[in-house]
C-alpha positions as CSV (number, residue, x, y, z in Angstrom):
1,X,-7.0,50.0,-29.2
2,X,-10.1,48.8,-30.5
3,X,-13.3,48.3,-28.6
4,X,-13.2,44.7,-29.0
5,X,-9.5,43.9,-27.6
6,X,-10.6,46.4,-24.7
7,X,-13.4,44.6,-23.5
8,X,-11.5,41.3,-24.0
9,X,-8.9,42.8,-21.1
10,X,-11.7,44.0,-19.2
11,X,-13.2,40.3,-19.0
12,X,-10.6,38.3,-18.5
13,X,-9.6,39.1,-14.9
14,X,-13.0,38.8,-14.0
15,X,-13.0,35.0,-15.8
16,X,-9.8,34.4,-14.3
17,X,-11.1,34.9,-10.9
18,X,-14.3,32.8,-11.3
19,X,-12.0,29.9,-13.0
20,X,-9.9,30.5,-9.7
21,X,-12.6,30.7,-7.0
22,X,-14.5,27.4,-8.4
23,X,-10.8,25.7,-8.8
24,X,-10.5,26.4,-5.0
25,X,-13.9,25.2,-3.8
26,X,-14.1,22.0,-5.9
27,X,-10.4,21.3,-4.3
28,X,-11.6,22.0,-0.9
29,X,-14.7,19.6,-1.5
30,X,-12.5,17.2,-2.7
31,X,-10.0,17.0,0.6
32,X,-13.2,16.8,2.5
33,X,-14.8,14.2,0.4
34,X,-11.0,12.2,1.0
35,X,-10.4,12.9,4.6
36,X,-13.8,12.7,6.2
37,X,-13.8,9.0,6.2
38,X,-10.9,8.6,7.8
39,X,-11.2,11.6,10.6
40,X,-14.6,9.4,11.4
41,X,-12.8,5.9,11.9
42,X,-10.1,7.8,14.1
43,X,-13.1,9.6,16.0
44,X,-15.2,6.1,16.4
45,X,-11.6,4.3,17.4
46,X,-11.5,6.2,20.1
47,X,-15.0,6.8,21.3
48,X,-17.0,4.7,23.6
49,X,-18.2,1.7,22.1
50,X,-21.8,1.8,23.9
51,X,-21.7,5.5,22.9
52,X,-21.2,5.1,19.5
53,X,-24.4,2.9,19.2
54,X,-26.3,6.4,19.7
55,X,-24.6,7.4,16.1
56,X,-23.9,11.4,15.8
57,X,-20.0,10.4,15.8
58,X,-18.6,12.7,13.1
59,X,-14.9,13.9,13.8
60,X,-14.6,13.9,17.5
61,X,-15.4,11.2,20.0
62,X,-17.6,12.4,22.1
63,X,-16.4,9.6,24.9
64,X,-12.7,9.4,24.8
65,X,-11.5,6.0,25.6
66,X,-8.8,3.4,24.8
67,X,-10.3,0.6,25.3
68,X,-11.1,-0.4,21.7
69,X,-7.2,-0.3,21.2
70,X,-6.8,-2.8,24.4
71,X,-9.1,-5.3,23.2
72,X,-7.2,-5.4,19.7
73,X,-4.0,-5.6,21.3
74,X,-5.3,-8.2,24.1
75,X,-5.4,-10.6,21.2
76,X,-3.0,-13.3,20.9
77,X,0.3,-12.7,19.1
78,X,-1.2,-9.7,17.8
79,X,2.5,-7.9,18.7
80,X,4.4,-10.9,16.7
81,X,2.2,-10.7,14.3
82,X,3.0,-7.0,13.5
83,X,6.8,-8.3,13.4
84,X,6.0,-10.4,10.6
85,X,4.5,-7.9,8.5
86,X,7.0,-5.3,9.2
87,X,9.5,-8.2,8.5
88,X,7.6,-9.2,5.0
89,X,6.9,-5.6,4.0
90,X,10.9,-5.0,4.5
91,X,12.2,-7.5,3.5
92,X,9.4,-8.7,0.5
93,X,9.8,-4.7,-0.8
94,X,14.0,-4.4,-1.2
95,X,14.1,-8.0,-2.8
96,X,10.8,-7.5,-5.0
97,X,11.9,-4.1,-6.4
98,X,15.8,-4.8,-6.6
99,X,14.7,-8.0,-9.0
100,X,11.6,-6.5,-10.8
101,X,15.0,-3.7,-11.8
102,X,17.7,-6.0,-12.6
103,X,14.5,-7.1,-15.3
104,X,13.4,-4.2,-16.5
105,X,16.9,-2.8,-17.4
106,X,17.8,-6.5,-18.8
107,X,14.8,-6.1,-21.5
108,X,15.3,-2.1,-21.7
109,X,18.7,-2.8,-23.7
110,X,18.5,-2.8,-27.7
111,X,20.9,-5.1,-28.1
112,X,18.6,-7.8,-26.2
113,X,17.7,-10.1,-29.1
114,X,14.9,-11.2,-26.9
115,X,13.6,-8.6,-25.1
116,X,10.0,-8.8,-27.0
117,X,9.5,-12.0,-26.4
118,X,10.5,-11.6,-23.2
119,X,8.1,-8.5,-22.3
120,X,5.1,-10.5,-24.1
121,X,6.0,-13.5,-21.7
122,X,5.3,-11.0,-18.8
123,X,2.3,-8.9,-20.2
124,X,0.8,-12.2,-20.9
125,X,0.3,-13.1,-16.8
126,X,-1.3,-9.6,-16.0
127,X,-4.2,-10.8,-18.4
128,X,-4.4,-14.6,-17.6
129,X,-3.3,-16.9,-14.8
130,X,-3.2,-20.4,-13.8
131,X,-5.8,-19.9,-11.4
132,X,-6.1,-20.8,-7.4
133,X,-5.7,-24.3,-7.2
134,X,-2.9,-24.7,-9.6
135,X,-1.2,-22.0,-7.8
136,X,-1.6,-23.9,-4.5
137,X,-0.2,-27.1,-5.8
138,X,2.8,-24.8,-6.8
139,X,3.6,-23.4,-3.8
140,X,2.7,-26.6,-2.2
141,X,5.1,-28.4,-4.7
142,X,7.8,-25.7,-4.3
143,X,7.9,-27.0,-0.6
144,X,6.8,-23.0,0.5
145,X,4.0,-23.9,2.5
146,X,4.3,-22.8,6.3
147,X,7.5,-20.9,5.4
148,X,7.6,-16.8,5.8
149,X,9.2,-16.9,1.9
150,X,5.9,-17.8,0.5
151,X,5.3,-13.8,0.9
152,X,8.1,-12.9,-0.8
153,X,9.2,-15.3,-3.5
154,X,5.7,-15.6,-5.7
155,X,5.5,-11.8,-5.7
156,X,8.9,-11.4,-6.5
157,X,8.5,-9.7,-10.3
158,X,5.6,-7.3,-10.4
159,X,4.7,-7.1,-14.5
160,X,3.4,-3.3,-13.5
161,X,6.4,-2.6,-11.8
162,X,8.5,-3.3,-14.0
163,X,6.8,-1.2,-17.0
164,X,7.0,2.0,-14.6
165,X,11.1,1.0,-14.6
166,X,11.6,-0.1,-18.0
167,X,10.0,3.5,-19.2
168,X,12.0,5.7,-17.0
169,X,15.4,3.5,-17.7
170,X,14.8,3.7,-21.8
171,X,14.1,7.5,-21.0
172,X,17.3,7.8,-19.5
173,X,20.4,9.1,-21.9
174,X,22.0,6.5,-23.9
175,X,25.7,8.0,-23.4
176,X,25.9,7.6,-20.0
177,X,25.8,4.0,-19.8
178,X,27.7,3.8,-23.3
179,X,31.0,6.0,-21.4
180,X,30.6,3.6,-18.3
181,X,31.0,0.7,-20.8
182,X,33.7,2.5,-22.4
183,X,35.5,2.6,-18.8
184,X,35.7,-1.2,-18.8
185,X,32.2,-1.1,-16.8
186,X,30.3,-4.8,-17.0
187,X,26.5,-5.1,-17.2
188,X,25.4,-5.8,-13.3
189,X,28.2,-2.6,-12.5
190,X,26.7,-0.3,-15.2
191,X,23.2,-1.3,-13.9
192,X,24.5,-1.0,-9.7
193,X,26.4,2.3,-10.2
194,X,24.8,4.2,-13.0
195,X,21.1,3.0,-13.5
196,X,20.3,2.7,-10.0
197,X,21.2,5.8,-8.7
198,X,19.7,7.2,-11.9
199,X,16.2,5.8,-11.1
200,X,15.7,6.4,-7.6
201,X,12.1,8.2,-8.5
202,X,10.8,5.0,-9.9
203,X,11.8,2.8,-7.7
204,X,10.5,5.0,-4.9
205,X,7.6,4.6,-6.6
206,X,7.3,1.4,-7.1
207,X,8.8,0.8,-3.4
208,X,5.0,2.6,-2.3
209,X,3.2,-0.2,-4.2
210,X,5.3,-3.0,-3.1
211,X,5.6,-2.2,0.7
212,X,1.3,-0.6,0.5
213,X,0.6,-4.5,-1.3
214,X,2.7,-6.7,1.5
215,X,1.3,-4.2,4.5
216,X,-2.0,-4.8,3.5
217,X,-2.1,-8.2,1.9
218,X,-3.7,-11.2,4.1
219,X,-5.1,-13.5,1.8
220,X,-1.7,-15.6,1.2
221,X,-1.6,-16.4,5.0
222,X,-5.0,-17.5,4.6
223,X,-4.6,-19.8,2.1
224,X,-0.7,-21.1,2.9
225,X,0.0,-20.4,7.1
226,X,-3.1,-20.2,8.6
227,X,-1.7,-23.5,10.9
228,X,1.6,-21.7,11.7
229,X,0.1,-19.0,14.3
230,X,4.1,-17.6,14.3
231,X,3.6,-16.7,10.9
232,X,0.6,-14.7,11.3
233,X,0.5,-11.3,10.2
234,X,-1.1,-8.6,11.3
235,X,-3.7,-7.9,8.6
236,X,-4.8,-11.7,9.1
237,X,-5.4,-11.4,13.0
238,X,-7.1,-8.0,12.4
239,X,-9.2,-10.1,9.5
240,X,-9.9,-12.3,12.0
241,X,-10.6,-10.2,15.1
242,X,-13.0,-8.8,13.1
243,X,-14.7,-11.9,11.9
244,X,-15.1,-12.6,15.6
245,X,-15.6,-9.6,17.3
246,X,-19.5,-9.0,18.2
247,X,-21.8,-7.6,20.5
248,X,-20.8,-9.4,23.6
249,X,-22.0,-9.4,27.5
250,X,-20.5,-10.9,30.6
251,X,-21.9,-14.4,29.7
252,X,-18.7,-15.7,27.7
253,X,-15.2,-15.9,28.2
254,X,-13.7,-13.5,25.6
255,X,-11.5,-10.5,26.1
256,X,-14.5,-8.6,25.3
257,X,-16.4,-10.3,28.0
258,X,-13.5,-9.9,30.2
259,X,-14.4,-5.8,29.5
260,X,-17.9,-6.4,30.2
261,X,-17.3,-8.1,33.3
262,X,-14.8,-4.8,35.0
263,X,-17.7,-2.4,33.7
264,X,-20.6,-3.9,35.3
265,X,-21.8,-6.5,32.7
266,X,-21.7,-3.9,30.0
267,X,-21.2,-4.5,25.9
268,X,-17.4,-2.7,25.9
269,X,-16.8,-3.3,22.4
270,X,-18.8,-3.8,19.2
271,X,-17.9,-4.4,15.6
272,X,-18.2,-0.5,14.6
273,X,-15.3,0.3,16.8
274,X,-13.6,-2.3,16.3
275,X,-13.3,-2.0,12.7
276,X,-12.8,1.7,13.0
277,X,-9.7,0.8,15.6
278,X,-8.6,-1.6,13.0
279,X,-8.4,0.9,10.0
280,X,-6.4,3.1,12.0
281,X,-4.3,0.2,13.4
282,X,-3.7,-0.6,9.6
283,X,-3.5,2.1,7.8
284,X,-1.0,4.3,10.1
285,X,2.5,2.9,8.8
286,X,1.5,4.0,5.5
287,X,0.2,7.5,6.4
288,X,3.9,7.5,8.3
289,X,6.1,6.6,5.3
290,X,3.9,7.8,2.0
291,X,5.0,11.8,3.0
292,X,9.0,11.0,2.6
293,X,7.9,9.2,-0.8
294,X,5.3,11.6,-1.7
295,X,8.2,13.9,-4.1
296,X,9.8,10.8,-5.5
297,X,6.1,8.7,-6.2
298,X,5.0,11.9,-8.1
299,X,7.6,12.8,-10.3
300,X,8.4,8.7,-11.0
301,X,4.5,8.5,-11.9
302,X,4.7,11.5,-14.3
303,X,8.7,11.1,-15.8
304,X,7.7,7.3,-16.0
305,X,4.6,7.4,-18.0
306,X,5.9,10.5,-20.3
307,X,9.4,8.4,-21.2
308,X,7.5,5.3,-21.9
């Protein structure tokens, strides 16, 4: 063996390791870099408001209390409000993915004489749209205003969506659906009992965007139910619990006040913690859900954008 190859096998253990050790830091820097900011909202959630003026609130509280959580859900219909985004998460997620498939295996078929036309028509709103007034006097002309459909039925199709399901149908094998058609199978059967079942990494994944985008979403109560208090959702009272919430003494009439007031005319809450309180608030039904998606969302993000 010549000197050359032997100091080539000498080396490359030795690179190997280095490759591995800084692999293994810059992964550990990067969880820290991604977690920290949340372990400090759940930390100033549940630390003493007055306490965390001082600052020096990393990852623990250093004053345990739950009083930021009381004041948040001491606010008015702050419990139906969750209702109605659970209810528009649930209910805007099954109809909004179930459609945006039914699409993308309609315009996924060959034999579609217009399925170009039909996917520029799409592409096209992801670039341009009509703009916010026009789409008020839509929804206002639609007769959806003050109704819990306007969640639902203007985000029915997602354009993005339906890409992700197109690419993973078209990746699927052509003979399949050519023996269920063979077996006297019709289109909406072929599509129910042989795509569906078929695509179930997709539309996992495309569930987490949905259900993440009506969870979070508060604008559209904003602009179309803000006078219909019983069709508040959370987001929106959070929104505006936060727009409200300030620095506040015994001298008002507020449920912060009313805090103030049983601790000796003391501030109890400030917008720090409350914000922090409603991150956590927010954010835990995703944190809940994403791990029994997690296997499904990474192999239909991967399969999806290889088949495409």
């Amino acid at each position: 063996m010549s000197q050359a190859k032997r100091s080539r096998k000498l080396h490359a253990p030795v690179s190997d390791a280095v490759f591995d050790a800084c692999n293994i830091l810059f992964m550990l820097l990067l969880i820290v870099v991604t977690l920290y900011p949340f372990v400090n909202m759940f930390a100033l959630s549940f630390n003493d408001a007055n306490d965390s003026i001082r600052g020096s609130i990393y990852i623990w509280p250093r004053e345990w209390t739950w009083r930021n959580y009381e004041y948040i859900f001491n606010e008015a219909y702050i419990f139906f409000a969750t209702f109605i985004s659970a209810a528009r998460t649930i209910v805007g997620t099954i109809i909004s993915v179930f459609c945006t498939a039914m699409l993308a295996y309609a315009i996924s078929r060959p034999d579609y004489l217009l399925r170009k036309f039909v996917t520029i028509a799409f592409i096209f709103t992801m670039y341009f749209s009509g703009g916010l007034i026009p789409n008020y006097l839509l929804i206002k002309e639609l007769g959806m205003l003050n109704s819990f459909w306007v969640y639902i039925i203007p985000g029915i199709i997602g354009v993005f969506n339906m890409i992700v399901i197109r690419s993973f149908i078209e990746g699927l094998p052509d003979g399949i659906m050519e023996s269920a058609r063979i077996d006297g199978a019709g289109e909406f059967t072929t599509f129910m009992r042989i795509v569906l079942p078929l695509t179930v990494p997709a539309l996992a994944t495309v569930s987490l965007f949905v259900a993440v985008y009506q969870w979070n979403s508060w604008f559209d109560v904003f602009l179309y139910n803000s006078s219909k208090i019983e069709l508040s959702t959370l987001q929106y009272e959070l929104m505006k619990v936060l727009s409200t919430s300030t620095t506040t003494t015994s001298s008002g009439g507020t449920a912060a006040d009313a805090f103030a007031n049983a601790q000796g005319n003391v501030t109890m809450v400030t917008p720090t913690s409350i914000r922090a309180t409603m991150t956590i608030i927010a954010s835990l039904p995703i944190i809940v859900v994403y791990p029994f998606l997690q296997k499904y969302f990474v192999q239909g993000m991967t399969l999806g954008g290889v088949k495409g």
